[in-house]
C-alpha positions as CSV (number, residue, x, y, z in Angstrom):
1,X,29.5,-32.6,7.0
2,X,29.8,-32.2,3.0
3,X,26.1,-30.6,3.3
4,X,26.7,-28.2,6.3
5,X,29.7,-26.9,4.2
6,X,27.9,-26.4,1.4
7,X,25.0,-24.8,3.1
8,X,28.0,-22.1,4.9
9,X,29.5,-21.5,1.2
10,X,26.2,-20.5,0.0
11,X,25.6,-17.9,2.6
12,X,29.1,-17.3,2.4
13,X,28.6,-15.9,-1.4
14,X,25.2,-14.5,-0.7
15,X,26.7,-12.6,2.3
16,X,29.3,-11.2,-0.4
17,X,27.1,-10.6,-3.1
18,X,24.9,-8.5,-1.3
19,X,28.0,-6.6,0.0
20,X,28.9,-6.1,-3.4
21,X,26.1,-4.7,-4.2
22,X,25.7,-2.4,-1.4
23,X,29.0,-0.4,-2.3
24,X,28.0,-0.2,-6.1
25,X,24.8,1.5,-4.5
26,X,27.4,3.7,-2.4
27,X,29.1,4.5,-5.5
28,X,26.1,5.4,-7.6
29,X,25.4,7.8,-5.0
30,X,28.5,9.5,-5.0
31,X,28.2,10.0,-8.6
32,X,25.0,10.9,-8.6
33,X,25.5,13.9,-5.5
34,X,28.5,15.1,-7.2
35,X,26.6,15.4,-10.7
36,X,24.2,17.6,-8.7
37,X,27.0,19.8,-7.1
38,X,28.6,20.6,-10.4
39,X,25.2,21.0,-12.2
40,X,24.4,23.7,-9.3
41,X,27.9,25.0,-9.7
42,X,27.5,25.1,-13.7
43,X,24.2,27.3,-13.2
44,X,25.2,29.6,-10.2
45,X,28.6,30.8,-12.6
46,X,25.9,31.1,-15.6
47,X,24.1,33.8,-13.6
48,X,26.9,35.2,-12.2
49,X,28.3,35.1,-15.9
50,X,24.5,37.0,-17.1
51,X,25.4,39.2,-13.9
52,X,28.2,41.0,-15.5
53,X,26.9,41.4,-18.8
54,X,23.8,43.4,-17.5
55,X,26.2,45.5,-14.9
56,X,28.5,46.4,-18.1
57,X,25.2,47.6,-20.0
58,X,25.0,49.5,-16.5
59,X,21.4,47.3,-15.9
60,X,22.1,46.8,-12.1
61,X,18.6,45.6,-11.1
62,X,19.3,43.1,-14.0
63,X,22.0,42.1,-13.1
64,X,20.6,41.1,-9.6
65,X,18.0,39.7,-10.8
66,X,20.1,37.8,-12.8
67,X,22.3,36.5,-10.1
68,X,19.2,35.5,-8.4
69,X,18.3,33.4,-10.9
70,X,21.6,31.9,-11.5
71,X,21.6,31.5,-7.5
72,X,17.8,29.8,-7.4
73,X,19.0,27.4,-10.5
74,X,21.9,26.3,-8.5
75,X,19.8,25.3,-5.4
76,X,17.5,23.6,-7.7
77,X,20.2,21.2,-9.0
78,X,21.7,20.8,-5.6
79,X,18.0,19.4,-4.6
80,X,17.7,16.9,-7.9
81,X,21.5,15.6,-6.9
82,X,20.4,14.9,-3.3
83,X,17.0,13.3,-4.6
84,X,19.1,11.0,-6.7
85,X,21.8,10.6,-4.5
86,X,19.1,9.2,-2.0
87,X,17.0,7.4,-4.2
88,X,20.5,5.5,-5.3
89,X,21.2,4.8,-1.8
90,X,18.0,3.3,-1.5
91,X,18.0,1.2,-4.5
């Protein structure tokens, strides 16, 4: 009897530790996708921002290709948050 109960509390604890773990995991990917969102969100207003200085020097086609840039950075650091996010999900 004393053995069996031991033998239950040790899964017991194992079951739970590995639980824990499994929502830090969760957590760290949160973080890590919602890094990515506001690093893509940081870069898309920086080349909006470059936008508007080269439409008031009356620069349109700089402009756009400014906004495409800030646009293409954006997607970029959407793609290294969802990397990490899944690579933390995996760990």
């Amino acid at each position: 009897m004393n053995i069996k109960m031991m033998v239950v509390m040790a899964v017991g604890i194992a079951v739970l530790g590995m639980s824990m773990l499994v929502q830090a995991g969760e957590m760290k990917a949160q973080v890590e996708a919602a890094k990515g969102e506001m690093a893509a969100t940081t870069e898309e207003a920086k080349g909006e921002v470059k936008a508007k200085v080269e439409a008031a020097k009356g620069n349109k086609m700089s402009a756009a290709m400014e906004r495409g840039k800030g646009k293409a950075k954006g997607a970029l650091e959407r793609a290294k948050g969802k990397v990490k996010e899944m690579k933390a999900k995996t760990e």
